[in-house]
C-alpha positions as CSV (number, residue, x, y, z in Angstrom):
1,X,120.3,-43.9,19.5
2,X,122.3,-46.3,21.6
3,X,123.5,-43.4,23.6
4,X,120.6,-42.0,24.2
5,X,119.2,-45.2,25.4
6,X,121.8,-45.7,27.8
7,X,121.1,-42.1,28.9
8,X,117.6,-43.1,29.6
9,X,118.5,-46.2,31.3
10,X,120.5,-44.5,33.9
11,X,118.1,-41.7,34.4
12,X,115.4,-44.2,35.5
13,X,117.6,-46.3,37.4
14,X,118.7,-43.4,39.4
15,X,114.9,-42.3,39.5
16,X,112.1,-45.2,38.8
17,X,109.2,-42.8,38.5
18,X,110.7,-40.4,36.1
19,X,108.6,-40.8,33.4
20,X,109.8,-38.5,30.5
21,X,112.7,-41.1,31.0
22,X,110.9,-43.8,30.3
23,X,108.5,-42.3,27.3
24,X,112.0,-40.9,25.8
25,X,113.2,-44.4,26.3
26,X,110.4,-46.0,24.7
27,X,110.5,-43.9,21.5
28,X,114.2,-44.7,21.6
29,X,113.6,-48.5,21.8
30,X,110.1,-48.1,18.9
31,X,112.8,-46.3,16.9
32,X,115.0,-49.4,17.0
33,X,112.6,-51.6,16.5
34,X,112.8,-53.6,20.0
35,X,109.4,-54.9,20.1
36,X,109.4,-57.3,23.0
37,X,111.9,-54.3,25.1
38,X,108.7,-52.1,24.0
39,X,106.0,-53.3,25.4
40,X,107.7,-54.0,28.8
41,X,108.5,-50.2,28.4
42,X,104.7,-49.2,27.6
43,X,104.1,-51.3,30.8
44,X,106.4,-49.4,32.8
45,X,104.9,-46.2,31.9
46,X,101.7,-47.5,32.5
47,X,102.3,-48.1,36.2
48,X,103.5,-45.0,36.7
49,X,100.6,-43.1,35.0
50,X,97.7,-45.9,34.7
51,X,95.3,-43.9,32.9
52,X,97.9,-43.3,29.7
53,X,95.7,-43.5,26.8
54,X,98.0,-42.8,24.4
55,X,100.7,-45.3,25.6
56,X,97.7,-48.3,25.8
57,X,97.0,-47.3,21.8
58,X,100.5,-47.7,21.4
59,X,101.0,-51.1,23.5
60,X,98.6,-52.4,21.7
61,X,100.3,-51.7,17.9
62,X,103.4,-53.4,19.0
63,X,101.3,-56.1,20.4
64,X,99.2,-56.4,17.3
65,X,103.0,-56.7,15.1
66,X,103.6,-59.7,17.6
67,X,100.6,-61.5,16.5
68,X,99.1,-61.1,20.1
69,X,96.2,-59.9,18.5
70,X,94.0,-60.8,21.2
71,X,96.1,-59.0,23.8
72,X,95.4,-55.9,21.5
73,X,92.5,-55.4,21.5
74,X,92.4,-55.5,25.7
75,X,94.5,-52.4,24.9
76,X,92.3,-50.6,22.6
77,X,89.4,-51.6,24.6
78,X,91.0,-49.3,27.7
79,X,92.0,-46.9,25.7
80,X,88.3,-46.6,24.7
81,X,87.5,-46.8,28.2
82,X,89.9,-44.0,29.2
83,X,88.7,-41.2,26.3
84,X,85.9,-43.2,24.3
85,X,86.5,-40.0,21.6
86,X,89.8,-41.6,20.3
87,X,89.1,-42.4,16.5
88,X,92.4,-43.8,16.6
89,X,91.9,-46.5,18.7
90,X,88.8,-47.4,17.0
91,X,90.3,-47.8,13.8
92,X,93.1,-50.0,15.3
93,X,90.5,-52.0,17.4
94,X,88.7,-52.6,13.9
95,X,91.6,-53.9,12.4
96,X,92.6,-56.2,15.0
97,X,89.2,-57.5,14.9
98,X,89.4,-58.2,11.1
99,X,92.3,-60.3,11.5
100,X,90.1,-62.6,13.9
101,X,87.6,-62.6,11.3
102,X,85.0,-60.5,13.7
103,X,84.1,-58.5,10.6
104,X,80.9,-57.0,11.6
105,X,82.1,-56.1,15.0
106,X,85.4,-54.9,12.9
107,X,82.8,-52.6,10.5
108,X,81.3,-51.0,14.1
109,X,85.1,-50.0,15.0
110,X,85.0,-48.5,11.8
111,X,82.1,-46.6,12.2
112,X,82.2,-45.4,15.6
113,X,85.5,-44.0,14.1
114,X,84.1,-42.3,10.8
115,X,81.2,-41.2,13.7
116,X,84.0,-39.3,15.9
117,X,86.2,-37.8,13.0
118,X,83.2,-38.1,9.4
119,X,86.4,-37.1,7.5
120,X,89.3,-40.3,8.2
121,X,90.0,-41.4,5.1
122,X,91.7,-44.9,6.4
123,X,88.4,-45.4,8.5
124,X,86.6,-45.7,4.8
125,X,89.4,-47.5,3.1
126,X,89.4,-50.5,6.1
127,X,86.0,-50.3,6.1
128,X,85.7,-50.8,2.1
129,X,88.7,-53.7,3.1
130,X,85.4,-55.5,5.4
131,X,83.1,-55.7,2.7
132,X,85.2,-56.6,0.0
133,X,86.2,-60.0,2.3
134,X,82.4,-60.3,3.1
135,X,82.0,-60.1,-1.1
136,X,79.5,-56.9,-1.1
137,X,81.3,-55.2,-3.8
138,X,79.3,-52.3,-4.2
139,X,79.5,-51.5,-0.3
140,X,83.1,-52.1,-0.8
141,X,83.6,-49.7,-4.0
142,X,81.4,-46.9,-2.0
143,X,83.8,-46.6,1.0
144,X,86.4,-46.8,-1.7
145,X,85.1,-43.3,-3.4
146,X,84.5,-42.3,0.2
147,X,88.3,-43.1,1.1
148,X,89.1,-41.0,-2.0
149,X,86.9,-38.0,-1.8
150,X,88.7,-37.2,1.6
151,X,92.3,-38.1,0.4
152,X,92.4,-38.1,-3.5
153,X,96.1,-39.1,-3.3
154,X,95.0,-42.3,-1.2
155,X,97.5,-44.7,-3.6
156,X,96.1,-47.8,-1.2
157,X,92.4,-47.2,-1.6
158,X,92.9,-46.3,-5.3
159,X,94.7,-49.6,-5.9
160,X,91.8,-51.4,-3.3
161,X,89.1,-50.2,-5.4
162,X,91.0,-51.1,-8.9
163,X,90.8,-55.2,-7.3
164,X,87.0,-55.1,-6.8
165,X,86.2,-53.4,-9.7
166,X,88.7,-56.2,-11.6
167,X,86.7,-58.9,-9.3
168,X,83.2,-57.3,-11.0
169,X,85.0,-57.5,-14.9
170,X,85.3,-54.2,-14.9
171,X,88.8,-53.7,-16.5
172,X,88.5,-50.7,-17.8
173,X,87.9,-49.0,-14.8
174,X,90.6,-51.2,-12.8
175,X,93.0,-50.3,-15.6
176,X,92.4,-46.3,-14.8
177,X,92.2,-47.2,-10.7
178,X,95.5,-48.8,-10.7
179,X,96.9,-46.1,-13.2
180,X,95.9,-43.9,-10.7
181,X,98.1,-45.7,-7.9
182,X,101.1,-45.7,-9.4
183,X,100.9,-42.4,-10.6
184,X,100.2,-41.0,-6.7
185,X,102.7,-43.4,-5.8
186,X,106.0,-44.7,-8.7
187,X,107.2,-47.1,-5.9
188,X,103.9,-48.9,-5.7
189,X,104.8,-52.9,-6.7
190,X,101.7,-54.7,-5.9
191,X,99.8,-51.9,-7.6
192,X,102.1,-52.3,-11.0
193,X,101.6,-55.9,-10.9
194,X,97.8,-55.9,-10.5
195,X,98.2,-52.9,-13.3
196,X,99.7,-56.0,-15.6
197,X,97.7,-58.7,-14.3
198,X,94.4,-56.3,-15.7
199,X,96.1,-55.5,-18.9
200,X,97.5,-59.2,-19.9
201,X,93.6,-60.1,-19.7
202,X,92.8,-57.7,-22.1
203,X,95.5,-59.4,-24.3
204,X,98.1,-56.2,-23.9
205,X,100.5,-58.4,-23.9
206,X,103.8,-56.2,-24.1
207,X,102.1,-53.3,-21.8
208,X,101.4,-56.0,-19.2
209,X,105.7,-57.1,-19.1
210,X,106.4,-53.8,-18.9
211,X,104.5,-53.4,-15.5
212,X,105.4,-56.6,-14.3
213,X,109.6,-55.8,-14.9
214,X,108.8,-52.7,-12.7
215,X,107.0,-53.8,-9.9
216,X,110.0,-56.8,-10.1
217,X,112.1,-53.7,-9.8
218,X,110.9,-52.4,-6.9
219,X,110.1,-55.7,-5.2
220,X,112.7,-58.9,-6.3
221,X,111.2,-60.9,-3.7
């Protein structure tokens, strides 16, 4: 990757407007994790081709992993400006907004989104995310089965749904949720621990240590 990166670094220097250079150089950098070398490469794109949709949804995820939350959503807003049909950016706008605590103007990212593409499972599964931290369980548990009936091996919504039925006493049906989770996905940890958290409070004592050993397993930390 190094290499390549050089390789990029010269073709740009030799020609500032090439911008396959720079995109290739940005994937290279995204690749390597160079967050802050990123975004100064989205930026550089973005003056050669202003109207880059794509590479504003993209600014705006590294931005967002910076904590410059604010910052993202100025991204997602243009790329909504540029091609208001990109579920994507809704979605991303939504979540941004949820970690300001904007949740009703989070759900409307979420639904614009589900409005542009009815079938995007993640759409349902943030969305169920919104109501479960507004406490409407049952709105929560609906875009939960929603999330599910478009991607049935959807470990995160399974395992999301298994908490608020848990929260409502239902432990049965968290037991089979969670079950669910970690048989879509073995290296699942939070989902085996909530699996033993649900059965230690039905007093299965030795069931509940087993799950707790493997989620330890996966995740020592």
């Amino acid at each position: 990757i190094e290499e390549s990166l050089l390789a990029y670094q010269t073709a740009v220097e030799i020609k500032a407007d090439y911008l396959e250079a720079h995109i290739n150089m940005a994937m290279a950098l995204k690749e390597q994790r160079k967050v802050d070398e990123l975004i100064a490469s989205y930026r550089k794109i973005l003056e050669i081709k202003p109207n880059y949709a794509e590479v504003y949804n993209s600014m705006g995820i590294a931005l967002k992993t910076k904590g410059e939350t604010d910052e993202a959503i100025e991204c997602y807003r243009k790329v909504i400006e540029i091609k208001p049909d990109y579920a994507e950016a809704h979605i991303n706008m939504g979540n941004a907004l949820k970690i300001k605590g904007e949740q009703d103007e989070a759900l409307e990212c979420y639904r614009r989104a589900i409005d542009i593409r009815p079938n995007y499972a993640e759409a349902y599964n943030n969305m169920g995310a919104v109501f479960e931290d507004k406490g409407e369980s049952d709105e929560a548990i609906e875009c939960y089965r929603k999330a599910l009936a478009q991607k049935p091996d959807y470990a995160e919504a399974c395992h999301n749904m298994g908490n608020v039925l848990k929260r409502k006493g239902e432990l049965d049906e968290a037991i089979e949720c969670y079950r669910k989770s970690v048989e879509i996905n073995p290296k699942y940890a939070e989902a085996y621990n909530s699996l033993g958290i649900a059965l230690k409070e039905q007093g299965k004592i030795d069931e509940a240590v087993e799950y707790y050993c493997k989620a330890v397993a996966l995740e020592p930390e």
